[in-house]
C-alpha positions in Angstrom: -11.8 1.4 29.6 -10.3 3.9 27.1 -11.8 7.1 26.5 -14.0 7.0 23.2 -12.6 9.7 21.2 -15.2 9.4 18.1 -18.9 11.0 18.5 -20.5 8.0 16.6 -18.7 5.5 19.8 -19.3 8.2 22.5 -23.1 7.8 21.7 -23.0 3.6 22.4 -24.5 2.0 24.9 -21.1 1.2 26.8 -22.9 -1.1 29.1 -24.2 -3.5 26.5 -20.7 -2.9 24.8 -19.2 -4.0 27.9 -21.7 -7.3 28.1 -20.5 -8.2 24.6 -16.8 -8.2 25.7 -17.5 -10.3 29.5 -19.2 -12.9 27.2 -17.0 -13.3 24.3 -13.8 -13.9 27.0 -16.0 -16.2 28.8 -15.9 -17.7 25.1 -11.9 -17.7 24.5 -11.4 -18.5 27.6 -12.9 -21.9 27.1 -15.6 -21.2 29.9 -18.6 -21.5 27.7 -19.0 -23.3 24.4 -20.2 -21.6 21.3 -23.6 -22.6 21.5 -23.3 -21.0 25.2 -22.1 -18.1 24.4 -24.3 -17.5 21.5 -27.1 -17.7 23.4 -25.8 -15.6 25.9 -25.2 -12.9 22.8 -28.8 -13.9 21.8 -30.1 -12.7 25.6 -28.0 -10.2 27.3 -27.0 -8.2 24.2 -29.4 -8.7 21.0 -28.9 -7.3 17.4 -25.1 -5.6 17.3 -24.2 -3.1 14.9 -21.1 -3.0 12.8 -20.0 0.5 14.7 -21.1 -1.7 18.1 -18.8 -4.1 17.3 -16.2 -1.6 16.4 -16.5 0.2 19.6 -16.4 -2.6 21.6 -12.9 -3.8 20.3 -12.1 -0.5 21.0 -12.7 -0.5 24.4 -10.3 -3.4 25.3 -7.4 -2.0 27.2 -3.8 -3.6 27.7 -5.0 -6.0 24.6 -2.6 -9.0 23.0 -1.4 -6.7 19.9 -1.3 -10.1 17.7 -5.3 -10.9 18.9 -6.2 -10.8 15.7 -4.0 -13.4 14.3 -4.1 -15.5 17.1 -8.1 -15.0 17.4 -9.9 -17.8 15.3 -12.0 -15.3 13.0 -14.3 -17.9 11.3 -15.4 -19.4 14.9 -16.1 -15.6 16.2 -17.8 -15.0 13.6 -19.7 -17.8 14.1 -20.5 -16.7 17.3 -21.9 -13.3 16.5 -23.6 -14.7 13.1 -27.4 -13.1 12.9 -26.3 -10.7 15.5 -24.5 -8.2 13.6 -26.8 -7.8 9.9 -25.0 -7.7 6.6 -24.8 -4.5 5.8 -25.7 -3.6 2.1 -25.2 0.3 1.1 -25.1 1.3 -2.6 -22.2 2.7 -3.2 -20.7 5.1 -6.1 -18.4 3.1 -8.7 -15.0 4.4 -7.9 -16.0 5.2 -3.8 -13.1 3.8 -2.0 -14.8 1.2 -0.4 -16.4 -0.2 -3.6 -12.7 -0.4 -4.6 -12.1 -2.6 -2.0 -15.0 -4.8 -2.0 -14.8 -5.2 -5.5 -11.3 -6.2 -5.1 -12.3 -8.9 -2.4 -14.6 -10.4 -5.6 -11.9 -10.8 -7.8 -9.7 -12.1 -5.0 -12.1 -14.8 -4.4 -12.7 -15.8 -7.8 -9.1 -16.4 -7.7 -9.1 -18.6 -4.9 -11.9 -20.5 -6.6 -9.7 -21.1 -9.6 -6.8 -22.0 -7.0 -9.4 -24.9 -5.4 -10.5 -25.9 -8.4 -6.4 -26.6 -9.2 -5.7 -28.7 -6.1 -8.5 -30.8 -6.8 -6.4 -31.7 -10.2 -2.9 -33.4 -10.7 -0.4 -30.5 -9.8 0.6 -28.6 -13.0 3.5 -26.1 -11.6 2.6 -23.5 -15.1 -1.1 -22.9 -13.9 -0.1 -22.5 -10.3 2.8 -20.1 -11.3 0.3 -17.7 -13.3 -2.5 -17.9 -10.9 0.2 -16.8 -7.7 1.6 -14.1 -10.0 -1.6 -12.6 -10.2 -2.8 -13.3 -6.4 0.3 -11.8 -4.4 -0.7 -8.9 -6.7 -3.3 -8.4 -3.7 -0.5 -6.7 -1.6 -2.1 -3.7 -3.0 -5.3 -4.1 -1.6 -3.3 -4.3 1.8 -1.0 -1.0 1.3 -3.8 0.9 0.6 -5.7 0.0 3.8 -2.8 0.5 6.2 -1.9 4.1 4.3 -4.8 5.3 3.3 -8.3 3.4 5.2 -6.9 2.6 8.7 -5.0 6.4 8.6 -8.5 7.6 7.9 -10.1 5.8 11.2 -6.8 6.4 13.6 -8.0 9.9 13.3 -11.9 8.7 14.3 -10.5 7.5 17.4 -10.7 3.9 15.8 -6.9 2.5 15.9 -7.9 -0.7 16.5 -7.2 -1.8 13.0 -3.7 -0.7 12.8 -2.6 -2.9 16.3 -4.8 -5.9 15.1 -5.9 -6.3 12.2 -2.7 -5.3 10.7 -1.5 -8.2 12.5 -3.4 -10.8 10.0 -2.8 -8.4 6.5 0.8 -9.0 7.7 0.4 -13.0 8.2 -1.7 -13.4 5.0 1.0 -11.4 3.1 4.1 -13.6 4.5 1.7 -16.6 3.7 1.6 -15.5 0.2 5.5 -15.0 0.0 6.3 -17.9 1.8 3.6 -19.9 -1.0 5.7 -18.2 -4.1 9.0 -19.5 -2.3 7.7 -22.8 -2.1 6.2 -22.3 -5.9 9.8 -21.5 -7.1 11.5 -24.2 -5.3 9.3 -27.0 -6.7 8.1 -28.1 -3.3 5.3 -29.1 -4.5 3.3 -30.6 -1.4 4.6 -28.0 0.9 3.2 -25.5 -1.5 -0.5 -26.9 -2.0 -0.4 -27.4 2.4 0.5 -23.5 2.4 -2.0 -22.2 -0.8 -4.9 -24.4 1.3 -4.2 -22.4 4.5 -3.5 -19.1 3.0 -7.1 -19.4 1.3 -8.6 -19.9 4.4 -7.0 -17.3 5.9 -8.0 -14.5 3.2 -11.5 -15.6 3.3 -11.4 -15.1 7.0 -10.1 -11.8 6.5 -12.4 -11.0 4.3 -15.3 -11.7 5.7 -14.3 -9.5 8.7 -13.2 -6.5 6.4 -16.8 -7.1 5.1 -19.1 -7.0 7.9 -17.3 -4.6 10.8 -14.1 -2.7 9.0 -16.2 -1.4 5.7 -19.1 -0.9 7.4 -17.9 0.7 10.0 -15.8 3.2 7.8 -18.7 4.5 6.3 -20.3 4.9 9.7 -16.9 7.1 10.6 -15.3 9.0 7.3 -17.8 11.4 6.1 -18.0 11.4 1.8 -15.7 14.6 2.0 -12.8 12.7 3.3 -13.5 9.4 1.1 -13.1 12.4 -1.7 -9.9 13.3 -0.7 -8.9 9.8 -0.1 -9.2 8.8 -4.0 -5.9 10.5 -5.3 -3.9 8.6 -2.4 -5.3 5.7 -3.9 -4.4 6.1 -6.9 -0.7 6.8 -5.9 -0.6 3.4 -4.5 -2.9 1.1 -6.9 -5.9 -1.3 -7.0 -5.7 -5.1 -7.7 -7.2 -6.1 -10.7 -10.0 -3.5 -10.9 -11.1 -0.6 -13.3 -11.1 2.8 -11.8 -12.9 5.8 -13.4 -11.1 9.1 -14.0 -9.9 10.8 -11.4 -9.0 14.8 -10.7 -8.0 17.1 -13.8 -6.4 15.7 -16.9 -3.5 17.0 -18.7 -3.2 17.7 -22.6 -3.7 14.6 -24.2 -6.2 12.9 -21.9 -3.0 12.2 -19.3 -3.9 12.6 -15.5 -2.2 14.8 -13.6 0.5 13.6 -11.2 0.2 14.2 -6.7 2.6 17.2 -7.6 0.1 19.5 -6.4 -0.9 17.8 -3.4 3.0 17.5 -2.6 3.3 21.3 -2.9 0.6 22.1 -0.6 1.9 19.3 1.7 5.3 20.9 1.5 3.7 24.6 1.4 2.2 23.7 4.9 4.8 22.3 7.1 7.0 25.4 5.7 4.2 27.0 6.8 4.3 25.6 10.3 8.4 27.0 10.7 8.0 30.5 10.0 7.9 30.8 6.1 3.9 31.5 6.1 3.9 35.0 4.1 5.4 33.0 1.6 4.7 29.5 1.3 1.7 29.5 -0.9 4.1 31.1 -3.7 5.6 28.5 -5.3 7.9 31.2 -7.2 8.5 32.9 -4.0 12.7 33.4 -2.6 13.1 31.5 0.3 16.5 31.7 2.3 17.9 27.9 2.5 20.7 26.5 4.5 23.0 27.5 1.3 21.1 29.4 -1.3 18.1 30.9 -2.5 15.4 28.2 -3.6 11.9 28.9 -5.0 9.1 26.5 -3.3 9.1 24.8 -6.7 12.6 24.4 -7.0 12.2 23.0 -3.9 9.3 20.3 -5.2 11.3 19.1 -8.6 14.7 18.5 -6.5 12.9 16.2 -3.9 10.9 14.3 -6.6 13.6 14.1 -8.6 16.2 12.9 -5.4 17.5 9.5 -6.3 16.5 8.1 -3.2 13.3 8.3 -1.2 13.0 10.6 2.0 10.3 10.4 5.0 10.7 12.7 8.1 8.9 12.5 11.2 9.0 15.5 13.5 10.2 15.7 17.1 6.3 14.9 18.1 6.6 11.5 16.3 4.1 12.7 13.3 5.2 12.0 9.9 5.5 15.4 8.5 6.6 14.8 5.1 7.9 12.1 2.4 9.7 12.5 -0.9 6.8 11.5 -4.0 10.0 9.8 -6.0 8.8 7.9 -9.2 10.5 5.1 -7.7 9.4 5.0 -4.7 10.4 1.6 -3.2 7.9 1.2 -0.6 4.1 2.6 -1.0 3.5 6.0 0.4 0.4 8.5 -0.1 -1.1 11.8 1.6 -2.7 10.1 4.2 0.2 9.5 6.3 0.5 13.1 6.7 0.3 14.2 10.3 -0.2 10.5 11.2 1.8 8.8 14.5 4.7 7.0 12.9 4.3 4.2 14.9 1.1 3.8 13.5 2.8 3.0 10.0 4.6 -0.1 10.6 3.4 -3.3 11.0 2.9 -4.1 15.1 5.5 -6.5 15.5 8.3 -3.6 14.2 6.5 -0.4 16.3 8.6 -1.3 19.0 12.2 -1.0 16.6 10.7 2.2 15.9 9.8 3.4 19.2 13.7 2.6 20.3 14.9 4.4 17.6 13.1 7.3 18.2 14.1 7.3 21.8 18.1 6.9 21.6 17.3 9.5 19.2 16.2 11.8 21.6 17.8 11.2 24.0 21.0 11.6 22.1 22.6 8.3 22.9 22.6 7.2 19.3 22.0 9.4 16.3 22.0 6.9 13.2 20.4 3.5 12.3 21.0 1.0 9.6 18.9 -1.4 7.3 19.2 -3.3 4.7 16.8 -6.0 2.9 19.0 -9.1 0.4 16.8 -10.8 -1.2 17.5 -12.4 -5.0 17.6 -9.7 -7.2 16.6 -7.0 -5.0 18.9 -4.6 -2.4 17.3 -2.2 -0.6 19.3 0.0 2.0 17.5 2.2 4.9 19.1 4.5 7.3 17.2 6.2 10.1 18.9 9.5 11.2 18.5 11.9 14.0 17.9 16.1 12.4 19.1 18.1 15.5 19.1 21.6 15.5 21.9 24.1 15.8 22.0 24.0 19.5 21.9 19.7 19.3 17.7 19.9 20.7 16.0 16.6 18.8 14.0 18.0 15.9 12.8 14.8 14.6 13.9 12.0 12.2 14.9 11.3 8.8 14.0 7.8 6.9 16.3 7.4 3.8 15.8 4.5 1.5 17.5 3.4 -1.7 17.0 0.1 -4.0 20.8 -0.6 -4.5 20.6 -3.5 -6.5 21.9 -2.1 -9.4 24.7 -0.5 -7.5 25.9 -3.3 -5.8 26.5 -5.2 -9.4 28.4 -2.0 -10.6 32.3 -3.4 -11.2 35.3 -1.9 -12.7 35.5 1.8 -13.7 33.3 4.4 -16.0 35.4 7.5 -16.6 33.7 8.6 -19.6 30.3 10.1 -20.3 28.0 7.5 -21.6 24.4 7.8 -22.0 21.5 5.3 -20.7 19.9 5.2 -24.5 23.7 4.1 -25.8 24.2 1.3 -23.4 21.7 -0.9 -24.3 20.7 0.5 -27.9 23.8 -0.6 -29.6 23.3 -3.9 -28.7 19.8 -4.7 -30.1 20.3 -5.9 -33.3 18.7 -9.4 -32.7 14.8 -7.9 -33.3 13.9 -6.4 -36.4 11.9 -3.7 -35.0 15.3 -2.3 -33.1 17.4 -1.9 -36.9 17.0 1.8 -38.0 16.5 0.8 -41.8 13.4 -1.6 -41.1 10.5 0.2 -41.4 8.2 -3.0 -39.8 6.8 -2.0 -36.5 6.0 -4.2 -33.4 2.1 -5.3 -33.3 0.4 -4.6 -30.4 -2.1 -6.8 -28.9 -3.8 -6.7 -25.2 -1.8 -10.0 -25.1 1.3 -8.1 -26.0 3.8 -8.8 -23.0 5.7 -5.4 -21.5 8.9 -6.8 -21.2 9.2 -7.5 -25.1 8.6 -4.1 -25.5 11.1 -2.4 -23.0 13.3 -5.1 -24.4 12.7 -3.5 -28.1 12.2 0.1 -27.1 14.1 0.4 -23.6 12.7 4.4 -23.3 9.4 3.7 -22.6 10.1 2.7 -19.4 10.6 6.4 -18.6 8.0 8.1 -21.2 5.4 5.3 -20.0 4.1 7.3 -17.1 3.0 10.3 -19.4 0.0 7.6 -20.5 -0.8 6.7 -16.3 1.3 7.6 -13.3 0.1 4.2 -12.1 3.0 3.2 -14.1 5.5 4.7 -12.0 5.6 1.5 -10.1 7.8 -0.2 -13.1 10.6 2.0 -11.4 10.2 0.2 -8.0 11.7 -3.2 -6.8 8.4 -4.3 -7.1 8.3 -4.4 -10.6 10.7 -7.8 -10.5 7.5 -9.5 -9.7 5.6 -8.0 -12.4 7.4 -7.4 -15.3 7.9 -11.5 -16.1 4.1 -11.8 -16.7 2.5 -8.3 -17.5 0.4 -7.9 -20.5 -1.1 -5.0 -21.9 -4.5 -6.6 -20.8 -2.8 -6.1 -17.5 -1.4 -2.9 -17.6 -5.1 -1.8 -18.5 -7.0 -3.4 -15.9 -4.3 -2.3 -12.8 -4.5 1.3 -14.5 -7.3 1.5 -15.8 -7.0 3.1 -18.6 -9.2 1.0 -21.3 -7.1 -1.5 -23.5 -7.8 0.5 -26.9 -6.5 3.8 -25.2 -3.7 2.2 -23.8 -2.1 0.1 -27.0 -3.1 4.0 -28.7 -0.8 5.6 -26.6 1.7 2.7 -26.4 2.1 3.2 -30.5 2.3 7.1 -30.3 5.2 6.8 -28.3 6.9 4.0 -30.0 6.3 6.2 -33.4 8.7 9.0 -31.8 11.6 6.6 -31.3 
């Protein structure tokens, strides 16, 4: 057994913890049936509460990192049904975990709709609107493996991040390889794969729901759900209203994670010597090659055209670049986490290599890159050494090179972003200077149309929600086709009437 590192676990009865595990291997195993088993549950162990069950998963040492997937979730919890009591807690609207249960409602309404649709003769429009909208739930998945199992790792609970991660990462190449099959017209294929996948999320689900929420609110006190909320927000919510959140600019506009990423920054200078000074952003420091103050330091990184993560010599992540176009979701909790507790288990050992060629200084750099249609994305690993070669850590650099890549021939001359694409516009009214007419806007109004009409507010959009940063990200490929201002609303949540408001202010100033 493991050492329990959490008080709430220390306090278990590790004998009746043990009993569960002895009878639910007896169980996989094949050496007693369900109805065995159960009984036994029923005998030896009794009522089981969600932290029981927890703690117990917790205890298993030298486990199968892909249990989970390979674990049949509906059968176990079959086996441990009346054991282990739903738990109902009332919950603030906006707590992080009412985020995430009310997201699991929506999610299964949409599975509803998607067995109501294979019960009908296959119309490929309906299926392609209701999958747009479902792989939308990789949200709901980024945020738990930044923000919820980060939260628990430093509980002492890391089961979730060598598990269950193992079945967010299934269900999310299930819903990928569904879309693929969508596109392609394979139509059989596709219903085989969408019946599957909704088992699979209901599965999940129900497990999220009766051990990992509970259990979270057993663990994180309502101090660290607080400061959970603006990471959060960085990275999004699927199909849910949020209510305000932290101090608003002028205009009703909330303010960006700039000041969390000074004090991140502000700290680990801290941590190398700069500590009479760090918590000055208009301070001199002495850089490499210059003089910099702290928030010099801040704009250039967010403003760096690609996206920066380092992870220190002790294999914590120490600091990452908050770029508006961040390609891959990022958010404070990650801070001082175990980098190989940020990748999916079946990559942690790519990254443990990596790390150790690093050190050892038998290799010093490490390539990437992701080709799919439309989207490039390149990712070098390097090794930071000091001036006397001693490993200091590593540096993650990522860039979305798809537009690069289609570059061709030669620009000598200075042209400006606003004069490529506005002088040839002239096939919508609303785009000629002498037409006074202005576009209508309607929550049914579709966001492409208007960065089609009025290409700027793609840039000026995130003064209204930094939630719409994400338009910058290859992610947004998936999005933009479909999104409405209905849409926009509900993943921001900023209400409909406030949003098409803002929307027109801005189009009035072009």
């Amino acid at each position: 057994m493991i050492e329990m590192k959490n008080h709430t676990f220390e306090s278990l009865d590790k004998n009746k913890l043990q009993r569960m595990l002895e009878i639910k291997q007896l169980y996989t195993d094949g050496s007693l049936t369900q109805h065995e088993a159960k009984k036994r549950m029923q005998n030896e162990v009794g009522s089981i509460s969600p932290e029981e069950f927890a703690a117990a998963e917790q205890l298993l040492k030298d486990e199968d990192p892909d249990e989970c997937r390979k674990e049949d979730v509906r059968s176990m919890l079959d086996l441990f049904d009346g054991l282990i009591p739903a738990t109902e807690v009332e919950l603030p609207y906006g707590h992080p975990i009412d985020a995430y249960l009310r997201e699991n409602i929506k999610m299964k309404e949409l599975l509803h709709q998607g067995g109501e649709l294979l019960q009908k003769p296959f119309i490929i429009n309906a299926w392609s609107e209701l999958m747009e909208i479902i792989v939308q739930y990789k949200r709901h998945f980024s945020r738990k493996q930044n923000q919820l199992y980060s939260a628990l790792e430093r509980k002492g609970f890391d089961r979730p991040s060598t598990t269950m991660w193992v079945y967010d990462d299934h269900i999310r190449d299930e819903m990928n390889e569904a879309m693929e099959l969508l596109n392609e017209k394979r139509t059989e294929r596709f219903t085989e794969t969408f019946a599957a996948l909704s088992v699979d999320l209901h599965d999940l689900m129900s497990k999220e729901e009766l051990i990992l929420y509970p259990t979270a609110l057993k663990l994180i006190s309502s101090e660290e759900f607080e400061e959970m909320k603006s990471g959060d927000r960085e990275i999004g919510f699927f199909l849910i209203d949020m209510p305000e959140y932290g101090k608003a600019k002028e205009g009703g506009v909330q303010s960006s994670s700039t000041g969390n990423f000074m004090e991140d920054l502000a700290t680990l200078l801290a941590k190398h010597g700069v500590n009479q000074t760090a918590n000055d952003p208009n301070a001199i420091l002495d850089v490499a090659e210059g003089k910099l103050t702290l928030e010099q330091i801040n704009l250039l990184f967010r403003h760096m055209p690609v996206d920066i993560s380092f992870v220190d010599e002790n294999e914590l992540v120490a600091f990452y670049t908050d770029t508006p176009h961040r390609v891959f979701p990022r958010s404070k909790g990650v801070i001082g986490r175990e980098v190989r507790n940020c990748h999916p288990p079946k990559s942690v050992h790519l990254v443990e290599e990596i790390i150790e060629k690093f050190r050892t200084g038998e290799q010093s750099r490490a390539e990437f890159w992701i080709n799919k249609p439309d989207v490039f994305i390149y990712i070098v690993y390097v090794a930071v050494r000091d001036e006397n070669g001693k490993f200091r850590g590593v540096m993650e650099m990522m860039q979305d090179c798809t537009r690069i890549r289609n570059l061709e021939g030669s620009r000598t001359l200075l042209t400006w972003e606003n004069e490529e694409h506005g002088t040839e516009r002239n096939d919508s009214p609303t785009n000629d200077p002498d037409d006074n007419s202005k576009t209508e806007l309607t929550p049914g109004t579709r966001l492409k149309d208007l960065l089609k009409s009025y290409p700027k507010l793609m840039d000026d959009i995130t003064q209204i929600s930094p939630r719409f940063k994400m338009l910058r990200s290859p992610m947004a490929k998936v999005v933009l086709p479909v999104a409405t201002l209905k849409m926009m609303s509900e993943q921001s949540g900023v209400p409909i009437d406030m949003l098409i408001e803002k929307i027109s202010k801005l189009i009035d100033t072009y």
